[in-house]
C-alpha positions in Angstrom: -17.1 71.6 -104.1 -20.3 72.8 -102.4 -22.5 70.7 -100.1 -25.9 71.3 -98.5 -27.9 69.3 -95.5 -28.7 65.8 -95.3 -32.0 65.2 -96.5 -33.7 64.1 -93.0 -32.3 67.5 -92.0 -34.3 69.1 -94.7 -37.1 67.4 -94.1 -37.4 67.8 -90.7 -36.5 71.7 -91.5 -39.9 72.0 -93.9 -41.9 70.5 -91.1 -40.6 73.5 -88.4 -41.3 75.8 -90.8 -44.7 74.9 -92.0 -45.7 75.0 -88.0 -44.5 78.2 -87.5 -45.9 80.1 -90.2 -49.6 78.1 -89.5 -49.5 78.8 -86.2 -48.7 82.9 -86.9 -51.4 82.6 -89.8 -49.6 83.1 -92.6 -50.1 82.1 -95.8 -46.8 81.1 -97.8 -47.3 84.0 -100.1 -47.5 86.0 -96.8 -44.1 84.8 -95.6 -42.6 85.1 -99.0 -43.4 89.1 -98.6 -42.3 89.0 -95.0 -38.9 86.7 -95.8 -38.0 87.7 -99.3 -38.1 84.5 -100.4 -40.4 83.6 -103.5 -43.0 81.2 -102.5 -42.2 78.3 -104.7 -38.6 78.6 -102.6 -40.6 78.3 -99.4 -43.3 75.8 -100.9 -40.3 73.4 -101.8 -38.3 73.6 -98.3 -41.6 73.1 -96.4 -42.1 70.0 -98.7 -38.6 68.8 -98.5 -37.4 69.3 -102.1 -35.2 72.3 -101.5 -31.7 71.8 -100.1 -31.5 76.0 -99.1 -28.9 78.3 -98.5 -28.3 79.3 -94.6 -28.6 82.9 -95.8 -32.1 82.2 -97.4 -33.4 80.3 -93.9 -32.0 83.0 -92.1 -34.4 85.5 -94.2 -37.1 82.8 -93.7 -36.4 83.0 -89.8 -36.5 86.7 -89.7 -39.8 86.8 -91.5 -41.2 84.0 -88.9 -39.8 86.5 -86.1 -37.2 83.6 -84.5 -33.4 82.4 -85.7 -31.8 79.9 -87.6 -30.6 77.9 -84.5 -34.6 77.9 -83.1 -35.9 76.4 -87.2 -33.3 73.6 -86.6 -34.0 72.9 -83.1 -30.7 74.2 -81.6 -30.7 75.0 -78.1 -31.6 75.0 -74.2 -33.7 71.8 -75.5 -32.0 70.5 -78.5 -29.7 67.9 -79.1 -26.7 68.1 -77.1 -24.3 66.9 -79.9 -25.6 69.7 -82.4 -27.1 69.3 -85.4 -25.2 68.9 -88.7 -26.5 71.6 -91.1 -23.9 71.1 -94.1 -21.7 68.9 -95.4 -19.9 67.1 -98.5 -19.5 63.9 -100.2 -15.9 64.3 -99.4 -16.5 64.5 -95.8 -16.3 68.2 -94.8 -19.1 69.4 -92.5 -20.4 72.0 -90.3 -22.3 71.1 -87.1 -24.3 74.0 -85.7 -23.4 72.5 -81.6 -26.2 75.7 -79.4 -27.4 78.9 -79.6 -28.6 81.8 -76.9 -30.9 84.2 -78.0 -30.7 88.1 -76.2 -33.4 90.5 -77.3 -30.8 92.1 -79.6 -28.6 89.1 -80.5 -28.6 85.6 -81.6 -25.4 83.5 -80.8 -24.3 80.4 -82.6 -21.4 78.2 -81.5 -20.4 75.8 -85.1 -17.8 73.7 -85.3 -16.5 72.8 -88.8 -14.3 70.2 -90.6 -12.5 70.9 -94.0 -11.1 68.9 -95.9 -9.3 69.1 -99.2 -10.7 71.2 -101.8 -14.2 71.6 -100.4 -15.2 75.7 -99.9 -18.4 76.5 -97.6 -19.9 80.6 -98.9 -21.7 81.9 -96.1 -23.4 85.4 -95.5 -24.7 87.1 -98.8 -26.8 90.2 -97.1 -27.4 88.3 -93.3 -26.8 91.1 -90.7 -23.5 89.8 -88.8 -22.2 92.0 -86.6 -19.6 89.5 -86.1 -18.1 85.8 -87.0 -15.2 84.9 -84.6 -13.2 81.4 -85.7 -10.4 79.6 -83.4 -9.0 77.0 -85.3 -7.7 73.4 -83.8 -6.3 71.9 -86.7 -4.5 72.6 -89.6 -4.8 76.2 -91.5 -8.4 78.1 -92.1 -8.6 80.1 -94.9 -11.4 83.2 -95.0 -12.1 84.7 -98.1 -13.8 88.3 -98.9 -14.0 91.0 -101.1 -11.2 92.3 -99.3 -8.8 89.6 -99.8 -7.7 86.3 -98.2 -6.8 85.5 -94.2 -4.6 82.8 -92.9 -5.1 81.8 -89.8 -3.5 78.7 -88.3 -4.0 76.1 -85.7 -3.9 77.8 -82.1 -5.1 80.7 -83.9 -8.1 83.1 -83.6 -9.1 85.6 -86.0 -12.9 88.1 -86.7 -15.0 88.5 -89.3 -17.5 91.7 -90.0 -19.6 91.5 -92.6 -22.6 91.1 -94.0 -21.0 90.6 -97.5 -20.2 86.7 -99.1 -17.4 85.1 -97.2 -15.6 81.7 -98.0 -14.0 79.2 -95.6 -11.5 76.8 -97.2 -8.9 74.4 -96.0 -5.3 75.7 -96.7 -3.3 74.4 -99.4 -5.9 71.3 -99.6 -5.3 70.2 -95.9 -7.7 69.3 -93.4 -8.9 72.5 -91.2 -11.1 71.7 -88.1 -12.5 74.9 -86.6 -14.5 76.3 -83.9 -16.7 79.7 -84.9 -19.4 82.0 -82.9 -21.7 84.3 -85.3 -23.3 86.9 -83.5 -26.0 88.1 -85.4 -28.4 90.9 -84.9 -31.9 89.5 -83.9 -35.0 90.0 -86.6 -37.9 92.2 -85.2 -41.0 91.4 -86.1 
């Protein structure tokens, strides 16, 4: 099962994004070249009728020069308890908790719920130098091209790739996990 952001989120989301791009005077075709994202994508997120991908707003954050975290208002001055950026009818989620940007890096502490047979696919051509998970509760498991990883509760495991990746609850369980994504920062 897939799941996306709550629609306030979304909202909230196209509103960010239209102010950034008008206030770098760009047109929406103009940050469709810069983002690789078409510009009815882009049209429909700024109006709220797109539930996106985290890879496509981090291609729309690169083209607007900033990060994810920055679009959904994580860090020195958001909300202290995060912001929930995905979830599931079933009740898994992922709450993207702060961010620090370096000139070279972007820094994301998430922490994630899984539960039964829901499956969050991240990456998909985002630059990630690397995705570090500890995980609390129950059994994580991480899915690439190269195979499946295992990693159990009190256990830490990395992640280098820019490739798809898959987080999924072992054998149906609940997994709650703590991850960091380092990721390179766009240049502009």
């Amino acid at each position: 099962m897939s799941g996306g952001m709550r629609p306030a989120v979304v909202e909230q989301l196209g509103h960010r994004i239209r102010a950034a791009r008008q206030e770098l005077d760009l047109s929406v075709g103009g940050l469709a070249e810069l983002s690789e994202v078409s510009r009815r994508m882009l049209t429909q997120i700024e109006l709220g009728q797109a539930n996106p991908s985290v890879a496509t707003l981090d291609r729309v954050a690169a083209g607007l020069g900033t990060t994810f975290a920055a679009l959904m208002g994580v860090g020195a001055d958001g909300p202290p308890e995060g912001v929930e950026v995905w979830s599931t009818d079933s009740g898994s989620w992922a709450v993207l908790l702060d961010a620090a940007d370096t000139p070279a890096l972007s820094v994301e502490t998430w922490k994630w719920k899984l539960l039964g047979e829901d499956v969050y696919e991240g990456g998909g051509g985002v630059p990630m130098p690397e995705l570090m998970h500890h995980v609390l509760e129950g059994a994580l498991e991480v899915e690439t091209a190269d195979g499946t990883r295992l990693i159990e509760a009190g256990g830490s495991g990395r992640l280098a790739t820019d490739e798809t990746y898959r987080y999924r609850a072992h054998e149906g369980q609940a997994a709650v996990f703590f991850s960091v994504a380092l990721l390179a920062r766009p240049v502009r």
